[in-house]
C-alpha positions as CSV (number, residue, x, y, z in Angstrom):
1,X,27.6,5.2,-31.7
2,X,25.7,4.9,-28.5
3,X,26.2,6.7,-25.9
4,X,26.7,5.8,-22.0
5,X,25.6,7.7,-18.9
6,X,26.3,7.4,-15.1
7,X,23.4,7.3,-13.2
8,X,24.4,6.6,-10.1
9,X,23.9,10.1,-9.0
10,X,20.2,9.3,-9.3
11,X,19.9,6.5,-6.6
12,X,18.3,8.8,-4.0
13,X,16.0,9.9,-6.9
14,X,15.5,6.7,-7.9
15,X,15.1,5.1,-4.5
16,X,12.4,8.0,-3.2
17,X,10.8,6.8,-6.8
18,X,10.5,3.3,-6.2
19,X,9.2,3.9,-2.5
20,X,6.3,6.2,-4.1
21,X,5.7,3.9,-6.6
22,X,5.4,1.2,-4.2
23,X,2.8,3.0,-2.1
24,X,0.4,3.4,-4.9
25,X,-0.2,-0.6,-5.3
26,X,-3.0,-2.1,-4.1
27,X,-6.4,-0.6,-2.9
28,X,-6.5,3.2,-2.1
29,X,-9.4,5.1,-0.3
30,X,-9.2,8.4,-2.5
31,X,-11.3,11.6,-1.7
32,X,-13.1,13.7,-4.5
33,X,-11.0,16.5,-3.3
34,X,-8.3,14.5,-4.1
35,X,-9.2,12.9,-7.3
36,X,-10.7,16.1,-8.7
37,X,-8.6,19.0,-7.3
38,X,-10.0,22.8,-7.7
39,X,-7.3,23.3,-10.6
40,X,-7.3,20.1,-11.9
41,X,-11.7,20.7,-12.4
42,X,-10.6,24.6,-13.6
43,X,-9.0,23.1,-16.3
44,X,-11.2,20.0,-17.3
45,X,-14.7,21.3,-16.6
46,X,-16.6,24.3,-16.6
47,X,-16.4,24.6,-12.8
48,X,-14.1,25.9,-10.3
49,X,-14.4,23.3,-7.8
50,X,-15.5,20.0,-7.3
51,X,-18.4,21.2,-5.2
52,X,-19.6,23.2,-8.0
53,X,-19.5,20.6,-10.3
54,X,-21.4,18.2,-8.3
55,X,-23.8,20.8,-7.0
56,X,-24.8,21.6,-10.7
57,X,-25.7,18.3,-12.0
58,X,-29.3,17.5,-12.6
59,X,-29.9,14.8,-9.7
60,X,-29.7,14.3,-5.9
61,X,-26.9,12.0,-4.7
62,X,-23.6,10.1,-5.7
63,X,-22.2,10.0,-9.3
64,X,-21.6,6.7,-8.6
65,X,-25.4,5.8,-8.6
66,X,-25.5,3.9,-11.6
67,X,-29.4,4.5,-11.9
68,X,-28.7,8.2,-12.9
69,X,-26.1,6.8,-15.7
70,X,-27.6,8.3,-18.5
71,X,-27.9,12.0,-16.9
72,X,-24.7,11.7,-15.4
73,X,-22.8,10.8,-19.4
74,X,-24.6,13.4,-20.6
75,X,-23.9,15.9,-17.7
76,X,-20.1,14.9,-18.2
77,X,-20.4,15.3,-21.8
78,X,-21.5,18.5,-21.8
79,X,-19.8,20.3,-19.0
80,X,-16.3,18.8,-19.3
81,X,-13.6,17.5,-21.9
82,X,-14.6,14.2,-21.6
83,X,-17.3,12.1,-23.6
84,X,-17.8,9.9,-20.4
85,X,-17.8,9.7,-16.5
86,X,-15.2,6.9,-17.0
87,X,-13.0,9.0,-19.2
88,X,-13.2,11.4,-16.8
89,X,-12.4,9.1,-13.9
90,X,-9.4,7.7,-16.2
91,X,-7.9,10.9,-16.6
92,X,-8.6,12.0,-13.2
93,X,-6.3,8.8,-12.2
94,X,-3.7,9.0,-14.0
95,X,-3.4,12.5,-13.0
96,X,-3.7,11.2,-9.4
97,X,-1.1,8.9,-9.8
98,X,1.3,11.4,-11.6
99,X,0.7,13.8,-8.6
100,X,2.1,11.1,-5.9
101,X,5.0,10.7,-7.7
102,X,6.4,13.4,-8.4
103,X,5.3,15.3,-5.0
């Protein structure tokens, strides 16, 4: 027997939804604070902070610089949850993304 549900008590939830959802598409400028915030690195890493994290890894400059890929896997390997910088750049996302919606 299925069952039937009125929803239309959530169209202000689901309008404010839509709107958030719509303000995600296309091409973002994001900040590391953002992306990577204190708790969010507490829980994933070994660090408190972004800051720390980057300040602890064994090379000068952006982890972005593809020339320092293979210290910057292994760095990520062993100081986090994640077996990559692109894992960790996933789950950062999606985490991002999860944040903006339901703020």
């Amino acid at each position: 027997m299925k069952k039937s549900y009125d929803i239309s008590e959530l169209g202000d939830f689901a309008n404010d939804l839509e709107k958030k959802i719509n303000s995600l598409q296309g091409k973002h400028q994001v900040t590391e604070k953002q992306l990577f915030p204190d708790s969010w690195i507490a829980k994933y890493t070994k660090f408190k902070n972004w800051n720390e994290f980057a300040s602890n890894a064994p090379w000068d400059g952006s982890f972005t610089d593809d020339s320092k890929k293979l210290e910057r896997e292994k760095f990520v390997s062993e100081n986090s949850n994640f077996k990559s910088w692109q894992d960790m750049i996933n789950k950062a996302s999606s985490d991002y993304v999860s944040r903006q919606i339901s703020d």
